[in-house]
C-alpha positions in Angstrom: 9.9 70.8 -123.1 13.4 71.3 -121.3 15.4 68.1 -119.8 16.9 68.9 -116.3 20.8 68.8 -117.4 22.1 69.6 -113.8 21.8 70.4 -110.0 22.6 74.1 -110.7 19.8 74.1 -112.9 17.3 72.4 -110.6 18.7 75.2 -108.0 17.7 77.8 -110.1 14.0 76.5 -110.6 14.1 76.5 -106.9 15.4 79.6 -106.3 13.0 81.3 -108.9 10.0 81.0 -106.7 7.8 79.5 -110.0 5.6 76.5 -110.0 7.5 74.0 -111.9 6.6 70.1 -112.8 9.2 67.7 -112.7 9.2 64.0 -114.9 11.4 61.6 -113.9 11.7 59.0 -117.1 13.8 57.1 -118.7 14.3 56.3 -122.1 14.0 52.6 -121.9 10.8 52.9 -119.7 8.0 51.7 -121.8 4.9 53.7 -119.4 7.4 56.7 -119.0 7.3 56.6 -123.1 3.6 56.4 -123.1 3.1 59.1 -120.8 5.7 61.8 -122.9 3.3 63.0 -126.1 1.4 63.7 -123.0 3.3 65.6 -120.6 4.9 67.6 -123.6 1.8 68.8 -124.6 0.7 70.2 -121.4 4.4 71.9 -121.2 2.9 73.4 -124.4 -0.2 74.1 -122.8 0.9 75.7 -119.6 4.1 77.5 -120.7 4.4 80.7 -119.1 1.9 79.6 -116.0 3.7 76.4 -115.2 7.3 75.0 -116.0 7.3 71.3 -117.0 10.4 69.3 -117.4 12.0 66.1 -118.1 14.2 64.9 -115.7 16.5 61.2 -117.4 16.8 58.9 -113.9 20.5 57.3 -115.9 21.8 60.8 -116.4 21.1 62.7 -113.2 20.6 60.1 -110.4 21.6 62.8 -107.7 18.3 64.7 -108.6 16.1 61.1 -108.4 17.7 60.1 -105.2 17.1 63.4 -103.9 13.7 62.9 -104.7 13.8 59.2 -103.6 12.4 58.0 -107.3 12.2 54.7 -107.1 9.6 54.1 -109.8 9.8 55.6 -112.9 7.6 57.8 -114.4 7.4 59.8 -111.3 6.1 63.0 -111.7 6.7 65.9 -108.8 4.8 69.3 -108.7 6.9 71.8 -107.0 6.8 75.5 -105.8 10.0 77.0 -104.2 11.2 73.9 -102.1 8.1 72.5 -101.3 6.9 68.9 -103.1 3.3 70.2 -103.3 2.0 66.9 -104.8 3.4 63.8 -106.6 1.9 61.0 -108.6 3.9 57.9 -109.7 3.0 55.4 -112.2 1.1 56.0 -115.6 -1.7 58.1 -114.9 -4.2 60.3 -117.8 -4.1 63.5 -119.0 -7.2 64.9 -116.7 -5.8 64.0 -113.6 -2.0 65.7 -114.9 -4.4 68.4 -115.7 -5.7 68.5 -112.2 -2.4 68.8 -110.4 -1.4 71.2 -113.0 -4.4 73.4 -111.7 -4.0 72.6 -108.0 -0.2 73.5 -108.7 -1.5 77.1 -110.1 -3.5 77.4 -107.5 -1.2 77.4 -105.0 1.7 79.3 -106.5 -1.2 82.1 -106.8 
């Protein structure tokens, strides 16, 4: 699973017209720790069909205040420029797996 690094490379998710996830974590977040093993394995999972990454709140707080994260793990599904759906909080692996698929869906 890749870590966002910059705003150029958030810009060319954008502009590549693929579905793409976005986790907004933190390594000292306890839930956002919980919640990797997790979203790593669907990155596994869905590689090729979906893009999931990593994005750390301390290193690249012009991407979370962009997306006005103010809770961490925050979790964005995106396609093109559109947020298509968002959950924040701790959540389970069948409901990530839901949004996944709704996120698929609409990128079809």
């Amino acid at each position: 699973m890749r870590a966002i690094q910059s705003s150029a490379q958030f810009n060319e998710l954008v502009n590549s017209g693929k579905p793409f996830v976005l986790d907004f974590y933190a390594d000292w977040c306890g839930p956002c720790q919980t919640l990797l093993p997790t979203v790593e394995k669907l990155a596994e999972e869905y590689d090729g069909d979906v893009e999931i990454l990593k994005v750390n709140v301390d290193e690249q707080r012009e991407l979370a205040s962009v997306f006005e994260v103010r809770s961490i793990p925050s979790i964005f599904f995106i396609k093109g420029n559109t947020v298509t759906d968002k959950l924040k909080g701790l959540t389970t692996e069948s409901n990530l797996r839901t949004k996944i698929e709704s996120l698929k869906a609409f990128a079809a």
